[in-house]
N, C-alpha and C positions, 0 to 999 in steps of 0.2 A: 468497446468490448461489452458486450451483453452475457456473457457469461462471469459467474463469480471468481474473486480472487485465487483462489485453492485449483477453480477449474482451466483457470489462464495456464498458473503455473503447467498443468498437468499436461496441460497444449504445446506447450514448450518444452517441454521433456520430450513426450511423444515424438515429436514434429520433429527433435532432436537425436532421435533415439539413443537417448541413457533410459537407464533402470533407476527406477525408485534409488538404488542401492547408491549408484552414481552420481547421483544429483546431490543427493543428502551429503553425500564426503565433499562435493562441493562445495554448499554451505555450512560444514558443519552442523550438519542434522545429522540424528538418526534415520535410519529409512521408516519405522515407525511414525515419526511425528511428521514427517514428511509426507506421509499417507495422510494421514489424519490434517492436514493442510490443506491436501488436496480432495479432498473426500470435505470437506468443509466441516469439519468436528473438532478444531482449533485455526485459530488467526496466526496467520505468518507474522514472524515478527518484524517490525519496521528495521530495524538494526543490520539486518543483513538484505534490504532492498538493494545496496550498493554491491554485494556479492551476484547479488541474482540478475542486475542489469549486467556486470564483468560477465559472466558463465554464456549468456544470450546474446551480449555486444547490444545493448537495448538502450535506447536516451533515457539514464537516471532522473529526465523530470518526465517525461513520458511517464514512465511507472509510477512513480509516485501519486502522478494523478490517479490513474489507475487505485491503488492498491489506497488511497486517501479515501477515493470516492466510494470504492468498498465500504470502507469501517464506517465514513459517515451513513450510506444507505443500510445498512446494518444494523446502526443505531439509530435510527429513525422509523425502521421498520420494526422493528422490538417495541418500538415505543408508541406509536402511530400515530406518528408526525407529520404535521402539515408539509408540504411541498415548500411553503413560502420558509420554513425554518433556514432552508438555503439563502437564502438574499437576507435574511438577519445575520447567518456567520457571513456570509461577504461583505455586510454593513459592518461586523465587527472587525473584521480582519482589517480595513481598510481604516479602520480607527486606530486599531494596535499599530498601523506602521505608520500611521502622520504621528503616532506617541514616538515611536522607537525613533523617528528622523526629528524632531522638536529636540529630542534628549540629547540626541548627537550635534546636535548643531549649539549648544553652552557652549561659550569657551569661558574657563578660569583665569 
């Protein structure tokens, strides 16, 4: 997807044809904040990414990538971050789960 998070959802609405109005009661949005999601003038909340892949029938890690890769390009681009800052959180991420499988593996 080369378009922003806010601008996906708003493709999927469309392409679906609901109303702002419709979508929102679907997630429990307002239709205001809802705009403003899709207008990119607030971040969708991760909390209801599992509503939003039901409402579209969408693969819940599909999106996540998605909507992941967002927030990190977001904050990288606020900040103006090297490209390589990506392969450091993959370095880290790949630490945090040989920790989290070490831990699981004690037995008492």
């Amino acid at each position: 997807m080369k378009v922003m998070f806010g601008e996906y959802i708003r493709e999927l609405r469309t392409n679906h044809h609901l109303t702002l109005t419709q979508l929102a009661a679907r997630l429990e949005l307002d239709s205001a904040n809802l705009s403003k999601i899709e207008n990119g003038k607030r971040d969708f909340d991760e909390r209801r990414l599992e509503k939003l892949a039901d409402v579209f029938n969408l693969d819940i890690e599909k999106l996540k990538v998605e909507y992941f890769g967002d927030q990190f390009a977001k904050k990288m681009f606020k900040y103006n971050c090297l490209p390589e800052a990506l392969n450091v959180a993959k370095e880290k991420i790949n630490y945090m789960r040989n920790m989290n499988v070490k831990q699981t593996e004690i037995e008492f």
